[in-house]
C-alpha positions as CSV (number, residue, x, y, z in Angstrom):
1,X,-42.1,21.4,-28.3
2,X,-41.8,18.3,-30.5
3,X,-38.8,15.9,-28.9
4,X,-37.5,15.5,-32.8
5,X,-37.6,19.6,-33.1
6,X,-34.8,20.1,-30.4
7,X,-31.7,21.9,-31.1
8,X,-28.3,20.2,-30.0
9,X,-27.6,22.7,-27.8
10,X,-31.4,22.2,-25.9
11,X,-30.9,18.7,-26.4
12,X,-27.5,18.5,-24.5
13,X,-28.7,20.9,-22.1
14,X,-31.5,19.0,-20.9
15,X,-29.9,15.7,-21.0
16,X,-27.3,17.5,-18.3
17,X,-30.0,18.5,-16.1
18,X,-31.2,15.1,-15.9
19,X,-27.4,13.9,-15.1
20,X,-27.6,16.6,-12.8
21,X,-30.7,15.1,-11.1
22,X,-29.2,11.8,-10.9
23,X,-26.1,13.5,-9.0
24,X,-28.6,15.0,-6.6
25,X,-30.0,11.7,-6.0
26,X,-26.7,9.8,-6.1
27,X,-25.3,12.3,-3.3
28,X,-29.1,12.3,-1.3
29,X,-28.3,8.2,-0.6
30,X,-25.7,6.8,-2.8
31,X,-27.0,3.9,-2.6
32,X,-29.3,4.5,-5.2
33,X,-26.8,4.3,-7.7
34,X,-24.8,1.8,-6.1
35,X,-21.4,3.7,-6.3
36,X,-19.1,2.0,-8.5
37,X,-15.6,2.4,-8.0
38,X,-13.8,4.1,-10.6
39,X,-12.3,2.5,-13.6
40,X,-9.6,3.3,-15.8
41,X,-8.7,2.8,-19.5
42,X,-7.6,-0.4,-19.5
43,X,-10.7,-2.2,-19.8
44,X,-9.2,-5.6,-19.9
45,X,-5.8,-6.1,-19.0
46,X,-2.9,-7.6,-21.7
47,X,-1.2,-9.9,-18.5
48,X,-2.0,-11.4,-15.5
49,X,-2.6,-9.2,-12.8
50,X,-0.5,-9.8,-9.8
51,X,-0.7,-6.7,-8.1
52,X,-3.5,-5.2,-7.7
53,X,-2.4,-2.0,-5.8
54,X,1.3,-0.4,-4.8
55,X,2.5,1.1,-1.4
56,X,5.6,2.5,-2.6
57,X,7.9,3.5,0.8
58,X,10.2,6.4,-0.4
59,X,13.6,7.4,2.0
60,X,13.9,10.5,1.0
61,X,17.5,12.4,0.8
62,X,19.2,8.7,-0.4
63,X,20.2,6.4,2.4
64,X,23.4,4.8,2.4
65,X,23.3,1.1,0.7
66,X,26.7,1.1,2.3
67,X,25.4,1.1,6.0
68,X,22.0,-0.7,5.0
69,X,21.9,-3.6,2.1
70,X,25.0,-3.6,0.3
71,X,28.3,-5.3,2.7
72,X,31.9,-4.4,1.2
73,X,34.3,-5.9,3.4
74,X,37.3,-4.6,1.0
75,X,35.9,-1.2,1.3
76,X,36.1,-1.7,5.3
77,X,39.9,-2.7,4.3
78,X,40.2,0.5,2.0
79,X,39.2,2.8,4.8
80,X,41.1,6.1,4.6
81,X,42.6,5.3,1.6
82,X,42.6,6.9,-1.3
83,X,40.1,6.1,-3.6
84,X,41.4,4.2,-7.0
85,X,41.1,6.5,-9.8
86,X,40.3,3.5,-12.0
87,X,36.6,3.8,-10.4
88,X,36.2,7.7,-10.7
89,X,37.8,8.8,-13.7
90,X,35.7,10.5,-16.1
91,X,33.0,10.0,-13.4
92,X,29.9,12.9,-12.5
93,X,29.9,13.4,-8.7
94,X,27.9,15.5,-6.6
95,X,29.5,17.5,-4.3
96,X,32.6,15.7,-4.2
97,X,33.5,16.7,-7.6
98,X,37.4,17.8,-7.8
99,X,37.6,16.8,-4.6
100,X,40.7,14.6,-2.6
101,X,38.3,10.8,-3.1
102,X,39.0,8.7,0.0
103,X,37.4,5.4,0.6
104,X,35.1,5.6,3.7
105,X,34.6,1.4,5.1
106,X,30.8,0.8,6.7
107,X,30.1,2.0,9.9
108,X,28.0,-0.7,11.1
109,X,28.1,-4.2,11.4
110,X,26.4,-6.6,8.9
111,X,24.8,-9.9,10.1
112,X,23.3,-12.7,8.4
113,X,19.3,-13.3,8.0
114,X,17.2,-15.9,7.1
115,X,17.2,-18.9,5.4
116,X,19.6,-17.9,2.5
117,X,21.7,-16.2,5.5
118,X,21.3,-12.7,3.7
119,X,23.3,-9.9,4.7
120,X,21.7,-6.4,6.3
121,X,23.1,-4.1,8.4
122,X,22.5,-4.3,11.8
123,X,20.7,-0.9,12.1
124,X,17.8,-3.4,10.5
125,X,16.8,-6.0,13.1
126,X,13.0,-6.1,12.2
127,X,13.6,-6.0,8.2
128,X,15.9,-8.5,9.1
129,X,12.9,-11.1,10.4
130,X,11.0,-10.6,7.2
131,X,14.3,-10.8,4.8
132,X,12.9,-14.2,3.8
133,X,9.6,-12.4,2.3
134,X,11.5,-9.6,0.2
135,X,13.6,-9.3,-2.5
136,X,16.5,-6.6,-2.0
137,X,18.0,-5.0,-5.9
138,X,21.5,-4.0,-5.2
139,X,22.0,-3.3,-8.8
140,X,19.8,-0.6,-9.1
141,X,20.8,2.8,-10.7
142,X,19.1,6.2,-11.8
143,X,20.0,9.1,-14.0
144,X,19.7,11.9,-11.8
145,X,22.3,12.8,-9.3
146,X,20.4,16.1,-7.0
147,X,17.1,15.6,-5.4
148,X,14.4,17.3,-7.1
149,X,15.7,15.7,-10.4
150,X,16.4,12.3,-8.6
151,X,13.3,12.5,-7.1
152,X,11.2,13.4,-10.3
153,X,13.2,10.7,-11.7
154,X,11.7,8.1,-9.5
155,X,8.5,9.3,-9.5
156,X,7.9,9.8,-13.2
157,X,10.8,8.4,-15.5
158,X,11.9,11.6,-16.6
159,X,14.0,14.2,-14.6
160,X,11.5,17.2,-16.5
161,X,8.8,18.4,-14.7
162,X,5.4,18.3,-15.7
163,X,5.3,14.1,-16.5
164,X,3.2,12.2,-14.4
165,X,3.9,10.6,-11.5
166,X,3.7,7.0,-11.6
167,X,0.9,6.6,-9.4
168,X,-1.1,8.7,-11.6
169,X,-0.1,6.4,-14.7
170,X,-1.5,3.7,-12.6
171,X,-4.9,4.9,-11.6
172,X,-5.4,6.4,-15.2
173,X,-4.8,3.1,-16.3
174,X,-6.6,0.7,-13.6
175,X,-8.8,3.2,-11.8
176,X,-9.7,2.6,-8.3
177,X,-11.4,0.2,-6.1
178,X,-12.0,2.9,-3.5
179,X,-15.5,4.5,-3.7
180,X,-15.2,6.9,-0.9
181,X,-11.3,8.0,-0.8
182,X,-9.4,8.7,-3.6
183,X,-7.5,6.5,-5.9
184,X,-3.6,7.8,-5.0
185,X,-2.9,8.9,-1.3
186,X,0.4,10.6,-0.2
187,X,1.3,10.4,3.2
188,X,4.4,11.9,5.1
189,X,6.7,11.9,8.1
190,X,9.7,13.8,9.1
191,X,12.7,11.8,11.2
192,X,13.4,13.6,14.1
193,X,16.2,16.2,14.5
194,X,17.3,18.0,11.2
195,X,15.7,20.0,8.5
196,X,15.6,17.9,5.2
197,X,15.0,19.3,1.9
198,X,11.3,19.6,1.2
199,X,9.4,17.9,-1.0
200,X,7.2,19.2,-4.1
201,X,3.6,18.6,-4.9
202,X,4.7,18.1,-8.2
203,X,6.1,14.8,-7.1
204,X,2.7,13.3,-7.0
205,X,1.2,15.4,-10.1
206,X,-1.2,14.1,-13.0
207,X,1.5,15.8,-15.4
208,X,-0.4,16.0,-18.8
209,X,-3.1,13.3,-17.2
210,X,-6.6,14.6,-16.8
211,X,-5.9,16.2,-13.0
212,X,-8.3,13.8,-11.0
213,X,-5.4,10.7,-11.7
214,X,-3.1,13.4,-9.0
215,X,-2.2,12.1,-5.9
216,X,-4.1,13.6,-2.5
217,X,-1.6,14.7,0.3
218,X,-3.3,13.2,3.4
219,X,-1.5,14.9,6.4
220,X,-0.4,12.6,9.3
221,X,-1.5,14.7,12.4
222,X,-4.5,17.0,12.8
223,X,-7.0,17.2,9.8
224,X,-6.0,15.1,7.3
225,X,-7.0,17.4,4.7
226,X,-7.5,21.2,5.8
227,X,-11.1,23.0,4.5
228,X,-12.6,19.6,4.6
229,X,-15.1,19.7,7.2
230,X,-18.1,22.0,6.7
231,X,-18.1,25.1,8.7
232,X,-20.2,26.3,11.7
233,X,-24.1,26.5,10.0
234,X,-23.6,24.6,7.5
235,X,-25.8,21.1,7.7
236,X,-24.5,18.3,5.4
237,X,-27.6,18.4,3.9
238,X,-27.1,21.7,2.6
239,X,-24.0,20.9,1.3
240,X,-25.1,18.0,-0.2
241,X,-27.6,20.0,-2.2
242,X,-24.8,22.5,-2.9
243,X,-22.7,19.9,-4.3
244,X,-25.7,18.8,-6.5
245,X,-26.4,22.4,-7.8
246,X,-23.0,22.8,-9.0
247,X,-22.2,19.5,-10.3
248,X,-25.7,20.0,-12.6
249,X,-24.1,23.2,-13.9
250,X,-20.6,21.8,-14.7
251,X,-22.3,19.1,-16.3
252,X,-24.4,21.3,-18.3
253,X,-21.1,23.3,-19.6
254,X,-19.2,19.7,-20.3
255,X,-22.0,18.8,-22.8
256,X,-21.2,22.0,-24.8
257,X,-17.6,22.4,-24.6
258,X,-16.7,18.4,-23.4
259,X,-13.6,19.3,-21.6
260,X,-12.2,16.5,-19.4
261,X,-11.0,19.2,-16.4
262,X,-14.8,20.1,-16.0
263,X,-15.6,16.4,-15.5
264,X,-12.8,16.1,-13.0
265,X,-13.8,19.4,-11.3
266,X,-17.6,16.9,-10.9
267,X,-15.4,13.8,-9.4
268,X,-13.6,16.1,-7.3
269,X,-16.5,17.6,-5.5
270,X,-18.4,14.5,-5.1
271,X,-15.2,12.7,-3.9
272,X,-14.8,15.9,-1.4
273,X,-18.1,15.2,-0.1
274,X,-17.4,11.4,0.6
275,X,-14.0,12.3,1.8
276,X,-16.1,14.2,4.7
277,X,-17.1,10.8,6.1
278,X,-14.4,8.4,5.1
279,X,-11.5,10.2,6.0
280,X,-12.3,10.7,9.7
281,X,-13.2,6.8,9.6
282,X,-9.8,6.1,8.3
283,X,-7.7,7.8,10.7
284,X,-9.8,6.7,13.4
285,X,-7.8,3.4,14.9
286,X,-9.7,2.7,18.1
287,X,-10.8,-0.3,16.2
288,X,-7.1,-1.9,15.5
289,X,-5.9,-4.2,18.5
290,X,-3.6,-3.1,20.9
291,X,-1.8,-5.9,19.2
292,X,-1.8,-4.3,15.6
293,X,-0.6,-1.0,17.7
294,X,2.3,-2.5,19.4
295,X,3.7,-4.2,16.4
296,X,3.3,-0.9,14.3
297,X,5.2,0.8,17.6
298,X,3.1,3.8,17.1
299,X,0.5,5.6,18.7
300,X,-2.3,7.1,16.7
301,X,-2.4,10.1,15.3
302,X,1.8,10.8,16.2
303,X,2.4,11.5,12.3
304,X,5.3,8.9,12.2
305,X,6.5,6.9,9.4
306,X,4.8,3.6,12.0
307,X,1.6,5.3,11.6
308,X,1.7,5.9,8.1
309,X,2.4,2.4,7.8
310,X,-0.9,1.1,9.4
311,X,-2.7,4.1,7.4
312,X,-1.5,2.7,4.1
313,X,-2.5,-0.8,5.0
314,X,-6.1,0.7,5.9
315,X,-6.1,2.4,2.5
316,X,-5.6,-0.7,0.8
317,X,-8.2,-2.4,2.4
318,X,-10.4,0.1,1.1
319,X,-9.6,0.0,-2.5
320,X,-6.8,3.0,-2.5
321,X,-5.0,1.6,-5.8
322,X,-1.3,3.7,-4.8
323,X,-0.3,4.8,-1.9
324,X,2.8,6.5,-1.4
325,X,4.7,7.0,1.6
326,X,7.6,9.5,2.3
327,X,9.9,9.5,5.5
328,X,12.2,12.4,5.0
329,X,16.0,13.4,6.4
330,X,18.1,10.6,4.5
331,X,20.4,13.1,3.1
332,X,23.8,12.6,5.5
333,X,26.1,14.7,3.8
334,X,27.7,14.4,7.5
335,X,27.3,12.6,10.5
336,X,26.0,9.4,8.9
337,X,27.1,7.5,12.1
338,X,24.9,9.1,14.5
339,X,22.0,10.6,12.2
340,X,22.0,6.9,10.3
341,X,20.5,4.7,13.6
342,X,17.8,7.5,14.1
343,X,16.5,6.8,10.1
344,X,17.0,3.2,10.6
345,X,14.8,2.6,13.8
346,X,12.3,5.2,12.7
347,X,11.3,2.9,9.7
348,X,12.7,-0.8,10.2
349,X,10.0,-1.9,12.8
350,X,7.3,-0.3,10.5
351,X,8.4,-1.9,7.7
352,X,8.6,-5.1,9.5
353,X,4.7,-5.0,10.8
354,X,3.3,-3.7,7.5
355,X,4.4,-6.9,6.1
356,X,3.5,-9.1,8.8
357,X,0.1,-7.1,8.8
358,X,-0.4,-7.5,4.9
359,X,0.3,-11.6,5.4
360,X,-2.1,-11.8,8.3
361,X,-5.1,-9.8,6.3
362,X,-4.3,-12.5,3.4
363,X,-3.4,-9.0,1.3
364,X,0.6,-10.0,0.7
365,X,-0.3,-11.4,-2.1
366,X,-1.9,-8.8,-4.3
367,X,-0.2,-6.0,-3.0
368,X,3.2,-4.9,-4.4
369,X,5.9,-3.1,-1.9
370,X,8.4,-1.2,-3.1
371,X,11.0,0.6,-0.3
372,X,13.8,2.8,-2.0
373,X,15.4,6.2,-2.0
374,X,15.9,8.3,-5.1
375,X,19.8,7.7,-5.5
376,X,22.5,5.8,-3.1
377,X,25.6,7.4,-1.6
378,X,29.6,7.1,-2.3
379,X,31.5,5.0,-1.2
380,X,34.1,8.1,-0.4
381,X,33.4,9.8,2.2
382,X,32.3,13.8,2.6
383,X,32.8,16.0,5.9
384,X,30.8,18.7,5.5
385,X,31.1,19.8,9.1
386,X,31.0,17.6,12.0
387,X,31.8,13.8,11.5
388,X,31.8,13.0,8.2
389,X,29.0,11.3,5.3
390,X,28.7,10.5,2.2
391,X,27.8,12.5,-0.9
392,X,25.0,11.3,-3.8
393,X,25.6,8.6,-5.9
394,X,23.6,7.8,-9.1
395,X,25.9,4.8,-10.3
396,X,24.5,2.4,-7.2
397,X,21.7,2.1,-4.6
398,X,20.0,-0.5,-3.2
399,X,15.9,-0.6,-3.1
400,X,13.5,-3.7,-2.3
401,X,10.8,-4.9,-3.2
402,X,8.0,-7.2,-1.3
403,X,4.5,-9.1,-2.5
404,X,2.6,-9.8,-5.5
405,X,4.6,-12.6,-7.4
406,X,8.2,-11.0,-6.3
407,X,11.0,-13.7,-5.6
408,X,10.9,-13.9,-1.3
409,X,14.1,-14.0,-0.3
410,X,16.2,-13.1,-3.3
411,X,19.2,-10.7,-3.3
412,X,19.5,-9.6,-7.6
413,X,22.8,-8.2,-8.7
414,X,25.9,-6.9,-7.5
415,X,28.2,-3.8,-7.4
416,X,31.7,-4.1,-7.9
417,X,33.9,-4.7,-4.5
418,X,33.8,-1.1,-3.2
419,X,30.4,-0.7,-4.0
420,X,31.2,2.3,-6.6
421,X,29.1,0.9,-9.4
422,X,26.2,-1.8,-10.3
423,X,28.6,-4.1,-12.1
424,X,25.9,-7.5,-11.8
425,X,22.7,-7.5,-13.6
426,X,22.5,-4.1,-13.3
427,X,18.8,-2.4,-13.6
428,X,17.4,1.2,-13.8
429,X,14.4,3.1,-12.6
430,X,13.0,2.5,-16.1
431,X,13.2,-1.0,-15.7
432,X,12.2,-0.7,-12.8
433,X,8.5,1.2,-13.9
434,X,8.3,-1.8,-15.9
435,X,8.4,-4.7,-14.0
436,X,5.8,-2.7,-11.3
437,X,3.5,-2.3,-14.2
438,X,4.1,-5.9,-15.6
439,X,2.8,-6.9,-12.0
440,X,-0.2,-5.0,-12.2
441,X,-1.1,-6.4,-15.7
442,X,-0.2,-3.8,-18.2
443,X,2.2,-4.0,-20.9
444,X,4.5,-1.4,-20.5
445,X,5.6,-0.3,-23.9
446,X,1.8,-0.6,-25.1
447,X,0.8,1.6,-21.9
448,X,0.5,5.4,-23.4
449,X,-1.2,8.5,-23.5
450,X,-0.8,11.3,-27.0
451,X,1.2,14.0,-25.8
452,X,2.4,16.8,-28.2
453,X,2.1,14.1,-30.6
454,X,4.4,11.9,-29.3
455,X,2.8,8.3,-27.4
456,X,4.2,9.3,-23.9
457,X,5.1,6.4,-21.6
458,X,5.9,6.0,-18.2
459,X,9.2,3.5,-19.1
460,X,10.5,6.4,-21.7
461,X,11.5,5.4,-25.0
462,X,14.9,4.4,-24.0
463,X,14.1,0.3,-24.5
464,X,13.1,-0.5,-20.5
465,X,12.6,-4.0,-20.0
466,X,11.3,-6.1,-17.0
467,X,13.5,-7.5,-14.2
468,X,12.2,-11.0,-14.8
469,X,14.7,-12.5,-12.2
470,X,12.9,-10.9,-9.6
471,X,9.6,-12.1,-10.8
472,X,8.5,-15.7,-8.9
């Protein structure tokens, strides 16, 4: 048949087959192809790019600013009194809402840090020795005041579900620099002892996004990812050609009916078939020093918060653009003074060595840390049963943030003297989005994807602006 007789249809279809040959031959030795990482659709970015990837360190269930970054001696004066009505008045509480309001002081001890003498609680030793390298927000505030909402809050910028999560807004925007693993990784750890809430895969969802920009659940002990290793009689090399054969027929169908899920349904089975290779090399640490080991305080494979720690920091050094790391069993409704020091020692030492680790590996620089809960806590206290806690607070919580052209050793804004509301230069979660994606190079309020119509952002529309104070 004459090549200038060809119908479309034949056209397409025998264009795919020879994209479906190059897959075969890509997946036979990739270096044929030279694997590129994945890019986004920001081919050049509008600012200087300070960040080039994100290890976001979520506390989930809220920890107490109260206990951990924010000191109120007056509070520790207003102990067992009765909360001023001048503060609450009007005000949306959680649980405590109608409820007798009296004015719970810290429970720990604060002591001074670093060069600029900042104040942490004692419950925070090792954050304490790298105080100088952070900046702590105690002005920051959110809209949502329950978890799911907080949390989808946090994670997306709206308290809806079905947005995406921020770390799919980033990799749709940057793409990755990881050819073998994918581009967002969640990891998580439990604290020892209770049963906190769980959390939702929809936290880490592509929203409207085309579904490969969703984060990948990486489980901290046994197989990181279940199904992923090929079953008994089944050679790599058949699967490789498996893989080929059905990446030559979705391609075939995306050149008639060009829909961007088939393509990702192609990048998911090839990344699949990587995964089968990297992944056990990632979680493999015999090569870290027993050095690396004892500062991280962990031992490998225990599916702690320390371990997660040193598997973020080897996802960054291979090009993982967001990693996001949850430690749950925050929420201390009750007994804050004896569940508080368990939270506290299960991530302050991590914290402490993914920093140090970061500075050593010369990746401090270009990697942008963020360590926060979804909301803070009262400053009245709640007795559930047992010894009492503190209920959710939306009006103040304190977050920090670490790396990639953030002020070291800056404390930004205030709360008012019993640490009820941001009163000081106060920021929001919006803001918040902004300055993370400022870091990474993208204009915020130009960043946006057509949805229903509308130019969906990750900031909202709601006029979020970048926390330039924080910025070096």
């Amino acid at each position: 048949m004459n090549p200038l007789n060809l119908t479309r249809r034949a056209f397409l279809g025998r264009t795919s087959q020879g994209l479906g040959a190059v897959a075969l031959a890509s997946l036979l030795d990739p270096h044929l192809l030279s694997a590129a990482p994945s890019r986004g659709v920001l081919q050049k970015l509008p600012l200087p790019q300070k960040a080039k990837r994100v290890i976001w360190l979520t506390m989930a269930g809220g920890p107490s600013q109260l206990e951990l970054f924010d000191h109120k001696p007056k509070l520790a004066e207003m102990h067992g009194k009765p909360m001023p009505e001048s503060f609450t008045k009007g005000q949306q509480l959680a649980q405590l809402q109608d409820q007798a309001l009296i004015c719970q002081g810290p429970q720990f001890k604060f002591q001074k840090y670093g060069s600029n003498n900042t104040e942490l609680s004692e419950l925070l030793p090792h954050t304490g020795s790298i105080v100088d390298d952070i900046c702590i927000v105690k002005s920051m505030t959110t809209d949502a005041i329950n978890h799911d909402p907080a949390h989808m809050f946090m994670n997306t910028g709206s308290q809806i579900a079905g947005r995406p999560s921020m770390g799919a807004w980033i990799t749709y925007g940057l793409g990755s620099e990881a050819e073998n693993l994918p581009g967002f990784v969640v990891l998580m750890s439990t604290g020892k002892g209770r049963s906190p809430q769980p959390i939702a895969t929809r936290q880490w969802s592509s929203g409207f996004l085309p579904s490969k920009y969703q984060g990948v659940q990486l489980r901290a002990k046994d197989d990181p990812v279940l199904y992923l290793s090929n079953p008994p009689g089944i050679s790599r090399e058949s699967q490789r050609g498996d893989i080929a054969a059905i990446n030559a027929i979705n391609r075939q169908h995306d050149a008639l009916v060009h829909d961007p899920e088939i393509a990702t349904r192609i990048a998911q089975y090839e990344m699949a078939f990587k995964m089968q290779t990297s992944v056990p090399e990632l979680v493999d640490v015999a090569g870290e020093t027993a050095k690396t080991m004892e500062m991280y305080g962990c031992q490998p494979g225990d599916g702690s918060f320390a371990s997660n720690c040193l598997l973020a920091r080897r996802l960054a050094e291979r090009g993982t653009r967001f990693i996001q790391l949850y430690h749950r069993d925050w929420d201390h409704h009750s007994m804050l003074r004896e569940e508080l020091p368990l939270r506290a020692r299960e991530v302050d030492r991590a914290c402490m060595a993914l920093i140090t680790d970061l500075k050593q590996r010369g990746m401090f620089e270009d990697t942008l840390i963020v360590w926060s809960g979804e909301f803070g806590r009262t400053p009245m206290k709640q007795a559930d049963k047992g010894p009492a806690g503190r209920d959710h607070h939306n009006k103040a919580m304190s977050i920090w943030l670490a790396g990639a052209g953030i002020r070291r050793g800056h404390v930004h804004g205030a709360t008012d003297d019993l640490g009820y509301a941001a009163v000081e230069k106060v920021t929001n979660v919006h803001d918040l989005h902004a300055t993370m994606l400022h870091q990474l190079g993208i204009q915020h309020d130009a960043f946006s994807f057509k949805f229903q119509g509308l130019d969906a952002r990750l900031t909202g529309v709601e006029g979020a602006k970048v926390i330039k104070d924080i910025i070096a």
